[in-house]
N, C-alpha and C positions, 0 to 999 in steps of 0.2 A: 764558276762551277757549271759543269755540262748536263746537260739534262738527255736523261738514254731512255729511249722508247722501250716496255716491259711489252714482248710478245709471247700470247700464248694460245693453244688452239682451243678453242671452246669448251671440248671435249675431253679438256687435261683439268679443268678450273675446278671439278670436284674433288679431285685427289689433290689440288695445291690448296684447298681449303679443310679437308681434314688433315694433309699432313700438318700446318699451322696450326690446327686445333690442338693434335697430338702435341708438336714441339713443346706449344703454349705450358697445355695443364701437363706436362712430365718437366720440361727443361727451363720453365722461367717460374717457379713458383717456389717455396720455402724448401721444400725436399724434392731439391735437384735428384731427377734418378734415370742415368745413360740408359742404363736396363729395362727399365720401364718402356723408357724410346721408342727404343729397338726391339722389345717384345710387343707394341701395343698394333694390333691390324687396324687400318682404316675401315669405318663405316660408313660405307658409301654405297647405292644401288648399282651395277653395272646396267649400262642401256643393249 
């Protein structure tokens, strides 16, 4: 198995850590809900 380098700019790793949170608590929990997803905004400060 290949092992791939995960690149990201410093400045993206907020919004890849609330989108993760998002998926998390809507799409991996008892009541799966697409909608949820797709309606919930990230909360994250902009700099």
């Amino acid at each position: 198995m290949s092992r791939k380098n995960v690149v990201a700019c410093v400045w993206e790793l907020g919004l890849i850590h609330a989108e993760q949170m998002i998926w998390r608590s809507t799409m991996m929990g008892e009541a799966v809900s697409a909608n949820a997803y797709l309606s919930t905004r990230p909360d994250i400060d902009s700099v």
